[in-house]
N, C-alpha and C positions, 0 to 999 in steps of 0.2 A: 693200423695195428690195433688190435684189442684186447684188455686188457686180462689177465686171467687172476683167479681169484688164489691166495695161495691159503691154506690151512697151517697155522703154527701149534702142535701138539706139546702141551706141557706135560710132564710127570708130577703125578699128585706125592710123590715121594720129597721133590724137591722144595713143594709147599707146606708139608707137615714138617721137613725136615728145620725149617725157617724159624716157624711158629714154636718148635722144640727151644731151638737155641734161644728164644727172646723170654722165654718162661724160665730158665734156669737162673738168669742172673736175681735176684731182687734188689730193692733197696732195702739202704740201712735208714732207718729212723732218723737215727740219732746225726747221720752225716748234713751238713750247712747247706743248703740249698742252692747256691750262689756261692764264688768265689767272690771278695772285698776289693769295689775298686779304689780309687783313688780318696773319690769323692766322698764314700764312705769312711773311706780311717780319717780321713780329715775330719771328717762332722764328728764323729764318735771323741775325738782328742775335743774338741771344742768345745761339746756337747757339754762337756764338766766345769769350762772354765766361764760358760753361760751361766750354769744351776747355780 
């Protein structure tokens, strides 16, 4: 048997349509970078009763 080559044809609609949706959202500045894990509230509570 041999093997034959197939062609998979994309529509460039459904590639601009992609790149639309990831443009709309932005970020906010001002939002935390990281949610606080454990280890962090812990150090942060500590942190003052070191200074």
């Amino acid at each position: 048997m041999t093997k034959t080559k197939t062609k998979t044809i994309t529509s460039s609609k459904s590639t601009t349509s992609a790149k639309k949706n990831s443009n709309k959202r932005t970020k906010d500045p001002n939002a935390p970078k990281r949610y606080r894990t454990a280890y962090i509230l812990f150090s942060v509570e500590k942190r003052d009763e070191i200074k």
